[in-house]
PALUMVO-243928 format. One record per residue: residue number from 1; x, y, z of N, C-alpha, C, O in turn. Coordinates in pm, whole numbers, plus 50000, padded with zeros to 5 digits. Layout:
<pts>
nr/neast/nnorth/nup/caeast/canorth/caup/ceast/cnorth/cup/oeast/onorth/oup
NUM/X/Y/Z/X/Y/Z/X/Y/Z/X/Y/Z
...
</pts>
This chain:
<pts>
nr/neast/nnorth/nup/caeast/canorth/caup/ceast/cnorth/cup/oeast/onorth/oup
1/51511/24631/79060/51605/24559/79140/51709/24658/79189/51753/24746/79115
2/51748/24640/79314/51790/24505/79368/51849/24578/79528/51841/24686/79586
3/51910/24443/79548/51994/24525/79695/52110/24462/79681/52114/24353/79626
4/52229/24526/79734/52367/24544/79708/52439/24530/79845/52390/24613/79922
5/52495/24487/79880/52631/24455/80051/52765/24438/79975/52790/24365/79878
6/52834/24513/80034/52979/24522/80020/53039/24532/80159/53018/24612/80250
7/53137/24403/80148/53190/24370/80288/53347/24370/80254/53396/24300/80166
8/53419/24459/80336/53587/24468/80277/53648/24350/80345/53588/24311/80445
9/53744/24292/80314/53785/24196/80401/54020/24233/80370/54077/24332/80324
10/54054/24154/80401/54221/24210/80414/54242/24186/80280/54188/24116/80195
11/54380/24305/80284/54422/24340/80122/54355/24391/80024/54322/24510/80025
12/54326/24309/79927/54192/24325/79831/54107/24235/79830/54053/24201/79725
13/54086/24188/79926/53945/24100/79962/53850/24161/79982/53827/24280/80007
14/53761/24023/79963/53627/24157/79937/53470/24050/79923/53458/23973/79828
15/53399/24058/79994/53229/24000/79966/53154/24104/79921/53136/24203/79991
16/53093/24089/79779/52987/24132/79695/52863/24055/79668/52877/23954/79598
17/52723/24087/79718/52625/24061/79727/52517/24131/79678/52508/24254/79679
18/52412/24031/79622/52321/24078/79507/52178/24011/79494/52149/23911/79428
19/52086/24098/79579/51984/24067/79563/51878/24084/79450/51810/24187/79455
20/51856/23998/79348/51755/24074/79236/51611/24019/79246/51572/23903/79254
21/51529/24157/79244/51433/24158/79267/51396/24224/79115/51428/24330/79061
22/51293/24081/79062/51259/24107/78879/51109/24090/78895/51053/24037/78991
23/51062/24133/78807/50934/24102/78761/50891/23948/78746/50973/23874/78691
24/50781/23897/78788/50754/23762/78819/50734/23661/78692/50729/23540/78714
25/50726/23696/78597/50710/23664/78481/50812/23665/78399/50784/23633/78283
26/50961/23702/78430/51074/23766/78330/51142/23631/78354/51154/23579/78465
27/51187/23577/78232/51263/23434/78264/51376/23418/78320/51461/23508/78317
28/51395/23316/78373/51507/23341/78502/51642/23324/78410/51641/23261/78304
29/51769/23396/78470/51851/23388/78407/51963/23270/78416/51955/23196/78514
30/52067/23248/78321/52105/23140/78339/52253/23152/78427/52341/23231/78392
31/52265/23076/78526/52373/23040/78585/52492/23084/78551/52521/23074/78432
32/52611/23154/78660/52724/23222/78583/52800/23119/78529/52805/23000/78561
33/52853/23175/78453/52976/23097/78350/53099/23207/78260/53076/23328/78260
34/53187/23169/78210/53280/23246/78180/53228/23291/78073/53142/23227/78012
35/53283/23441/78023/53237/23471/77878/53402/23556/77873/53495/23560/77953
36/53384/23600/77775/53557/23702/77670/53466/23789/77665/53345/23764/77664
37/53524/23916/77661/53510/24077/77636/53655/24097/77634/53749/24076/77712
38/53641/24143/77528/53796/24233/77479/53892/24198/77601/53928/24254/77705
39/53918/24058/77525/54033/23967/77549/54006/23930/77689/54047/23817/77716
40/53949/23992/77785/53925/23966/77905/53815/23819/77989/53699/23797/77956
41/53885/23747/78089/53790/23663/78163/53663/23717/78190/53700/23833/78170
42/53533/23731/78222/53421/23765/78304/53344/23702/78274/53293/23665/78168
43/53324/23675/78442/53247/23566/78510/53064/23639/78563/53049/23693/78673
44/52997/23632/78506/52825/23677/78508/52716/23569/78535/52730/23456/78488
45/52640/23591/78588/52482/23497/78505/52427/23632/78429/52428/23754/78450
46/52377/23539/78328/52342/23628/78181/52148/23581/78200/52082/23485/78240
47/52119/23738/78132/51982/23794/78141/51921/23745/78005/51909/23832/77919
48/51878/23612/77970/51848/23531/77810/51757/23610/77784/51704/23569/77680
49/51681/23747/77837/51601/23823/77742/51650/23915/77684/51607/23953/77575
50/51772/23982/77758/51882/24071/77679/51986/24043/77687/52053/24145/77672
51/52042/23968/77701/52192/23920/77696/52257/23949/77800/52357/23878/77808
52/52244/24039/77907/52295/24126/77992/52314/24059/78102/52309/23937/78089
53/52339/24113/78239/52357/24116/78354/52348/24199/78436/52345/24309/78381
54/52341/24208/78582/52323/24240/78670/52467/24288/78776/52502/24383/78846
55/52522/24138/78727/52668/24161/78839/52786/24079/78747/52757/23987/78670
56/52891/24117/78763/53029/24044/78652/53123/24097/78752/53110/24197/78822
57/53244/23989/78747/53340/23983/78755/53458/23943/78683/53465/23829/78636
58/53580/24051/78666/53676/24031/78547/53804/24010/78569/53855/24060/78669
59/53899/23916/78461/54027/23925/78536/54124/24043/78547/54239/24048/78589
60/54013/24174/78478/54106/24312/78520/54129/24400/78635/54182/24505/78671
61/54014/24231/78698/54076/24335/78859/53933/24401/78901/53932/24444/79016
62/53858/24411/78856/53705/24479/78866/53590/24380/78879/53572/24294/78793
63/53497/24392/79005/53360/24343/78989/53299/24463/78975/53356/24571/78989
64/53130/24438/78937/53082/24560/78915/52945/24513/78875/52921/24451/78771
65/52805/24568/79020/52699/24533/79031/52610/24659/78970/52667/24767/78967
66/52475/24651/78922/52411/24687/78882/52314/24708/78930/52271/24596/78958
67/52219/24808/78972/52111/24841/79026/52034/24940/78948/52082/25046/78908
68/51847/24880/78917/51797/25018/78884/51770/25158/78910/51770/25160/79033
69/51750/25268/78874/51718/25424/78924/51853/25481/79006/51925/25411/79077
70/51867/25598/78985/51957/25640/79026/51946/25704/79197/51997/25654/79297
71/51842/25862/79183/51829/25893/79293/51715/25927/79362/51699/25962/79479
72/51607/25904/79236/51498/25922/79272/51378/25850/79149/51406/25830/79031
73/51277/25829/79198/51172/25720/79085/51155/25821/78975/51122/25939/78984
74/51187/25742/78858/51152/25812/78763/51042/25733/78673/51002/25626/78717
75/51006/25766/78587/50920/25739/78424/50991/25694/78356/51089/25751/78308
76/50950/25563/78333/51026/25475/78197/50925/25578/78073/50822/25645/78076
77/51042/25536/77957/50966/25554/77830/50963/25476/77769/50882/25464/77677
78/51069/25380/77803/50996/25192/77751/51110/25240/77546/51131/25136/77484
79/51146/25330/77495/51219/25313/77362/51349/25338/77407/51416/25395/77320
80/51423/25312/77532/51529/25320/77522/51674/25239/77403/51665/25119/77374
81/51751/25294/77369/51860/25219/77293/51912/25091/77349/51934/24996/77275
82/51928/25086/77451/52044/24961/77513/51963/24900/77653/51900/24976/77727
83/51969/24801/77670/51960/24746/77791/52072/24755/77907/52180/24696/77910
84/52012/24856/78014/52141/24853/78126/52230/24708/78163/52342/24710/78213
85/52167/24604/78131/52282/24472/78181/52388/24499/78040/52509/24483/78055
86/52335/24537/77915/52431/24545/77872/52544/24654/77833/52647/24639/77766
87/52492/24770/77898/52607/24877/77952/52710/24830/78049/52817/24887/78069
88/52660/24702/78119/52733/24669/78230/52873/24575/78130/52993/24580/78154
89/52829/24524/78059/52920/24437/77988/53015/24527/77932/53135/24499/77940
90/52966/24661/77861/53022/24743/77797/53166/24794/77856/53270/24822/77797
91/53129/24796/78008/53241/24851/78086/53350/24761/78049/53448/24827/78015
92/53371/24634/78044/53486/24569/78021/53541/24613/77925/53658/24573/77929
93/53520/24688/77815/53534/24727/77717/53648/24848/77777/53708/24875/77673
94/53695/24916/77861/53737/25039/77911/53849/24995/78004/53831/24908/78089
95/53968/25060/77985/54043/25030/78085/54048/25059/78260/54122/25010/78346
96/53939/25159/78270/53899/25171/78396/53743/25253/78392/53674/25279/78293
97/53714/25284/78554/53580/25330/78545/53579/25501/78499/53490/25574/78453
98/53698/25521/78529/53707/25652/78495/53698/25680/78360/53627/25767/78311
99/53767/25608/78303/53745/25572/78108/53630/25552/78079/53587/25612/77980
100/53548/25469/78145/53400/25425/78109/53279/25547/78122/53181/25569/78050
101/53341/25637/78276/53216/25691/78292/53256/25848/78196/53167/25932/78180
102/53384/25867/78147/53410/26010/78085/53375/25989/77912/53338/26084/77842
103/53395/25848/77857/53414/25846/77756/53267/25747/77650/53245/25751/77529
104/53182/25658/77779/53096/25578/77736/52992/25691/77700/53009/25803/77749
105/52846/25656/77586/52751/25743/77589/52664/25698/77605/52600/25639/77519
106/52634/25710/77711/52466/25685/77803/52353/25735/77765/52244/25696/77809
107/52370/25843/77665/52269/25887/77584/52151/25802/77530/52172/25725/77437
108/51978/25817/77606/51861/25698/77595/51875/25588/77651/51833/25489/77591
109/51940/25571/77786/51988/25508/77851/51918/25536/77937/51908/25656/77965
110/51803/25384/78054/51762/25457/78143/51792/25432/78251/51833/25320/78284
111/51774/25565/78356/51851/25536/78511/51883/25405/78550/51826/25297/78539
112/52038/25460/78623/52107/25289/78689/52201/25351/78787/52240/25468/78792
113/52234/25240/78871/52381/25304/78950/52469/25205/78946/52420/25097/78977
114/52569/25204/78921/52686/25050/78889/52776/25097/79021/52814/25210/79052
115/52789/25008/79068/52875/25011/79189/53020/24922/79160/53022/24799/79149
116/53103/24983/79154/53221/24934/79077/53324/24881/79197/53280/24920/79305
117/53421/24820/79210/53500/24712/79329/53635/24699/79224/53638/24643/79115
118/53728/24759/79284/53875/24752/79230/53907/24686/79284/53871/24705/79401
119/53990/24566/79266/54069/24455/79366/54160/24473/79274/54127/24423/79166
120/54309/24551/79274/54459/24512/79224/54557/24567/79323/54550/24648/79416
121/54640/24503/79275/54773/24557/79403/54756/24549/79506/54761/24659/79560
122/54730/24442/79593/54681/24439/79723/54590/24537/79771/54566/24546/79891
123/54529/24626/79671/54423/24712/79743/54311/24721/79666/54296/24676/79553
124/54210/24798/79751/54112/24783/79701/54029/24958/79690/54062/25058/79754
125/53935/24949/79605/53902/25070/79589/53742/25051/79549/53707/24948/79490
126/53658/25144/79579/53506/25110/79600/53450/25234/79540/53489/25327/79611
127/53366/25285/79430/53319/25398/79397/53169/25359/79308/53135/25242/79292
128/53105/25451/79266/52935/25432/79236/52936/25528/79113/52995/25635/79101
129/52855/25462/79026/52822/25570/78933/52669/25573/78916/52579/25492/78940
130/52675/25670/78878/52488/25699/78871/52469/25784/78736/52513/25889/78689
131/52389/25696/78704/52301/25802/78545/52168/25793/78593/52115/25693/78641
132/52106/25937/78570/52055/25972/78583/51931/25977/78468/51810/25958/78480
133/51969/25993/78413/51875/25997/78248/51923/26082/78191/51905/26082/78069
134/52000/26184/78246/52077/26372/78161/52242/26333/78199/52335/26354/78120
135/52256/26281/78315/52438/26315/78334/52452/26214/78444/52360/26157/78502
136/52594/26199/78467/52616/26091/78520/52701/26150/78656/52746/26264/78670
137/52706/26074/78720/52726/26143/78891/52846/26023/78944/52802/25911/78971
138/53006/26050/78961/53040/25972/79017/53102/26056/79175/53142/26167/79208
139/53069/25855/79271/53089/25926/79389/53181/25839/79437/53142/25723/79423
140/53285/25848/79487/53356/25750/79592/53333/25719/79687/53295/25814/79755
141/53335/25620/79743/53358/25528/79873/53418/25511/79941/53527/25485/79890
142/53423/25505/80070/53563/25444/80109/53576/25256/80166/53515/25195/80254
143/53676/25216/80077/53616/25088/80075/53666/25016/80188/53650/24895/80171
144/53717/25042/80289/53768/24973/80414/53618/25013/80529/53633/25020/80651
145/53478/25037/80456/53367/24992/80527/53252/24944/80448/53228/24955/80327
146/53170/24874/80568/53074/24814/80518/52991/24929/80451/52975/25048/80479
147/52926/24808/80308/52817/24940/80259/52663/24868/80184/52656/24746/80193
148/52584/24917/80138/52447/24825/80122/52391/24970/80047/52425/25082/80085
149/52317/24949/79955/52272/25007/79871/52138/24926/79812/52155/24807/79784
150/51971/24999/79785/51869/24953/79791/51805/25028/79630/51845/25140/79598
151/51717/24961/79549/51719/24995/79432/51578/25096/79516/51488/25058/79592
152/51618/25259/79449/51497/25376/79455/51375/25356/79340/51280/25431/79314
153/51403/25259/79297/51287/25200/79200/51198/25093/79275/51106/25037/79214
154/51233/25059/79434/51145/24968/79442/51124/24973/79605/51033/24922/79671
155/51236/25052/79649/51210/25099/79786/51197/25247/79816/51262/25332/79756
156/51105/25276/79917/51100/25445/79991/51230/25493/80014/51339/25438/79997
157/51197/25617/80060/51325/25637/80141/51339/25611/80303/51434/25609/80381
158/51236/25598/80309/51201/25516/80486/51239/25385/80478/51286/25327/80576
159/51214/25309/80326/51233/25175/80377/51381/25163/80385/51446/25105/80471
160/51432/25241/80256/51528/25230/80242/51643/25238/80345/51737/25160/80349
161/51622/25353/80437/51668/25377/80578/51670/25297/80680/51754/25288/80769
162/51564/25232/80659/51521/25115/80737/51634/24981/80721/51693/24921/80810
163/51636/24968/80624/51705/24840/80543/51878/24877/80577/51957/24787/80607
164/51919/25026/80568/52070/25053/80645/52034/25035/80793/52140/25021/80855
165/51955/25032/80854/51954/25014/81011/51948/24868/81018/52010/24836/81119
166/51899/24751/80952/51954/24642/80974/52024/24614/80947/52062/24510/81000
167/52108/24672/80844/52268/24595/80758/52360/24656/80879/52452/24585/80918
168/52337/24798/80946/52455/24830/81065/52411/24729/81164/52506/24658/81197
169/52313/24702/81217/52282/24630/81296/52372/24485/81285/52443/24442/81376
170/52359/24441/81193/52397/24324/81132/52543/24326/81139/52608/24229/81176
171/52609/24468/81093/52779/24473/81107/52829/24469/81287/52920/24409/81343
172/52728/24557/81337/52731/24521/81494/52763/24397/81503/52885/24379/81498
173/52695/24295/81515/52696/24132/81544/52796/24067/81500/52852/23980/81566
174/52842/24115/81342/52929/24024/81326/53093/24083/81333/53119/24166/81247
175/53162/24061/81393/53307/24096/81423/53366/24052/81265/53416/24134/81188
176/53350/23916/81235/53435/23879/81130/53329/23826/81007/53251/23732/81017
177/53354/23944/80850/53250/23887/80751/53275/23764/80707/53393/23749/80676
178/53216/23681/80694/53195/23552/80601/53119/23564/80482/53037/23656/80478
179/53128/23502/80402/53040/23442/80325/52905/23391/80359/52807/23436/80299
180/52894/23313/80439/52769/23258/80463/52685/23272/80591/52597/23203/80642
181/52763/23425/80632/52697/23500/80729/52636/23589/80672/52531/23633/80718
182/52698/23642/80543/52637/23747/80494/52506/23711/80432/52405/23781/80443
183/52515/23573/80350/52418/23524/80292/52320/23494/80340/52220/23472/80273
184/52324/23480/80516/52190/23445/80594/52142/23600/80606/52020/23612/80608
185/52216/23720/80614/52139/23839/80618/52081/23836/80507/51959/23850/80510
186/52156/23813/80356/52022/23842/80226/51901/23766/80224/51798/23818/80181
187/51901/23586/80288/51789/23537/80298/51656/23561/80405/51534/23544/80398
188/51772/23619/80524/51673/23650/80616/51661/23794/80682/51587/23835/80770
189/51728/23834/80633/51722/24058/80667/51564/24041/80680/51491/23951/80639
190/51532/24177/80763/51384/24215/80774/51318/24221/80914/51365/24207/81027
191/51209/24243/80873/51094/24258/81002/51008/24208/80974/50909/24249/81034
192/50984/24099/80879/50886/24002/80887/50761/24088/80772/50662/24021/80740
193/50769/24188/80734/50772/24292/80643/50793/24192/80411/50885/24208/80331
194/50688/24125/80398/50749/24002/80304/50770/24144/80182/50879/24159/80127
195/50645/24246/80149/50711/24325/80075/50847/24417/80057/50888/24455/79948
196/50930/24454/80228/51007/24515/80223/51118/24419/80278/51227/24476/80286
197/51120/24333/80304/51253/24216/80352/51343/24248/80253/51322/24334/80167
198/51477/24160/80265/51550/24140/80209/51512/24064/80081/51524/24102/79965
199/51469/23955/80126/51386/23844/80012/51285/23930/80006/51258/23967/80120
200/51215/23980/79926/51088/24018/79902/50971/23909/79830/51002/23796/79792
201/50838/23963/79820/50816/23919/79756/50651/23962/79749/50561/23928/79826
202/50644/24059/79616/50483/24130/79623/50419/24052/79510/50440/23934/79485
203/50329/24146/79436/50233/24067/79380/50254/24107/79226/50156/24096/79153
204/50376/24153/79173/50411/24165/79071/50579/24157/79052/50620/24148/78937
205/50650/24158/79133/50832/24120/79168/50862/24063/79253/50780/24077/79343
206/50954/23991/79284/50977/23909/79384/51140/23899/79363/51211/23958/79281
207/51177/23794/79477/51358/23841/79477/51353/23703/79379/51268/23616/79398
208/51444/23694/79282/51472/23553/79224/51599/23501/79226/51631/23385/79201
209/51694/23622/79265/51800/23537/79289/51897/23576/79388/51877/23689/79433
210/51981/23523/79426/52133/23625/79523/52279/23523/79448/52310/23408/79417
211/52340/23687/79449/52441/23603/79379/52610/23691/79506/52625/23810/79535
212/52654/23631/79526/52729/23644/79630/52923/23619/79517/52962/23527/79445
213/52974/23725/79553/53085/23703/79464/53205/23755/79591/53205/23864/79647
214/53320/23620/79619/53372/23641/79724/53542/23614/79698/53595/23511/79655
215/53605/23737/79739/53787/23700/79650/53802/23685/79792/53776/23765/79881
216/53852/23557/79798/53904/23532/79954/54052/23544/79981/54112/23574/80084
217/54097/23511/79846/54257/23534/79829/54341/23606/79694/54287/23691/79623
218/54476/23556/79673/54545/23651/79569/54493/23524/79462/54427/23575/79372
219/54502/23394/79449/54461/23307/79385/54352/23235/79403/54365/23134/79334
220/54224/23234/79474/54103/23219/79456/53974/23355/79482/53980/23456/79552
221/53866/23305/79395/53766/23385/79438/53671/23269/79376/53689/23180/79294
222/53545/23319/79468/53432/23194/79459/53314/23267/79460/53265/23333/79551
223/53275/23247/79346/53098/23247/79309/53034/23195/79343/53038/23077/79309
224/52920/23242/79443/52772/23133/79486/52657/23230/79408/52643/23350/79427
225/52592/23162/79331/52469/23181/79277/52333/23113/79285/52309/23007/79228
226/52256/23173/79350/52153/23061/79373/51979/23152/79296/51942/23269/79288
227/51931/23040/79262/51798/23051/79178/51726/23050/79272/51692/22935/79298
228/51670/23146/79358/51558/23142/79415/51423/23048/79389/51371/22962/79460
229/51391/23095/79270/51308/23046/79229/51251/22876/79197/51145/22813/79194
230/51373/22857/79181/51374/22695/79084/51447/22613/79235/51457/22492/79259
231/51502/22760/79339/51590/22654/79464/51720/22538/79445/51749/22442/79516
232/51788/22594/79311/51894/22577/79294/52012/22662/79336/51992/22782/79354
233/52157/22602/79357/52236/22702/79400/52416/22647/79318/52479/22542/79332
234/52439/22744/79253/52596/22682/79150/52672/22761/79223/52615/22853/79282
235/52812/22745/79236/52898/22804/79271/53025/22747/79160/53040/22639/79103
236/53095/22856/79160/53247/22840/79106/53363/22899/79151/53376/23018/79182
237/53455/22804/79153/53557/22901/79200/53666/22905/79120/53700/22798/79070
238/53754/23039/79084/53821/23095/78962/53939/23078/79058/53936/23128/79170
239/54055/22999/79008/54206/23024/79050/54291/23071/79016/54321/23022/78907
240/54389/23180/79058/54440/23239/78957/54405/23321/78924/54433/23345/78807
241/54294/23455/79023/54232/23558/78936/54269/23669/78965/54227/23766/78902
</pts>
């Protein structure tokens, strides 16, 4: 998995989008809901085969999505220590990403890139981390543009290229991001292409879910989560975050 859109919007606003593309057989996960990490709000859908996640949002001011492989396909060895959704949880654990990525040990940990989203102080700040399987690579962003990121575990680098020529395409068209403009690009991105679309869908993974996480203001942000699969869709919205 997966594919990733980051849309800046004023202040520290901000649309985060999350396509996961799982193995067809892996049980679907359950609907976000609040959980505590060291004392902290975060808002996830949780992975009931490892506890984990994909994408969270916290009241410290941080969302922070998850994608497999870093920069290039690698070889599982299948005995890793930890499940990457739950490195992702781990981060709440850290007072920032800089704390997380100097001080966490990723050691048997296999490739990921966490794409991290600062919303405090009326601003916002956008940066990526990447493990690699040996060392970890952080890169900044600049978060006053659009950005889209494609898991190297499941796309080329053609497709992948491909897939930024429709998301610019797509920023072309639209003057002003929405929510549920963006969400018609994750359902319907593509060239008609069912293995390389946005929605995918081959003969061993398929997309099962999009989860769309949107701070529209200083006191709301709203979760849409929808089950592909089952064609359900929850949303919540946090006041006060």
């Amino acid at each position: 998995m997966c594919t990733v859109t980051y849309l800046p919007q004023n202040g520290n606003c901000f649309i985060l989008t999350s396509n996961r593309d799982e193995d067809v057989l892996r049980q679907v996960a359950l609907p976000i809901n609040k959980y505590k990490i060291n004392h902290l709000d975060v808002y996830y859908p949780k992975d009931p085969k490892a506890g984990g996640t994909w994408i969270a949002s916290g009241s410290n001011g941080f969302t922070v999505c998850l994608f497999n492989g870093a920069f290039k396909v690698h070889k599982p060895t299948y005995n890793y220590r930890k499940s990457r959704g739950l490195v992702l949880l781990d981060f709440f654990n850290y007072k920032n990403q800089y704390d997380f990525i100097t001080q966490y040990d990723f050691s048997n940990i296999e490739p990921f890139s966490l794409v991290f989203v600062k919303h405090q102080d009326n601003k916002l700040g956008l940066c990526e981390l990447k493990w690699d399987g040996e060392k970890t690579h952080h890169l900044n962003h600049d978060s006053s543009l659009p950005h889209i990121w494609s898991s190297v575990t499941l796309y080329s680098d053609q497709v992948i290229k491909q897939r930024e020529d429709w998301f610019n395409e797509w920023v072309k068209k639209n003057e002003v991001f929405t929510k549920d403009n963006i969400l018609m690009f994750h359902h319907f991105g593509g060239s008609g292409d069912k293995e390389n679309d946005l929605v995918m869908n081959r003969s061993h993974k398929k997309t099962v879910s999009i989860c769309c996480i949107n701070k529209r203001n200083e006191k709301e942000t709203e979760i849409t989560y929808e089950d592909v699969v089952n064609k359900k869709v929850y949303t919540n919205k946090i006041l006060s975050y």
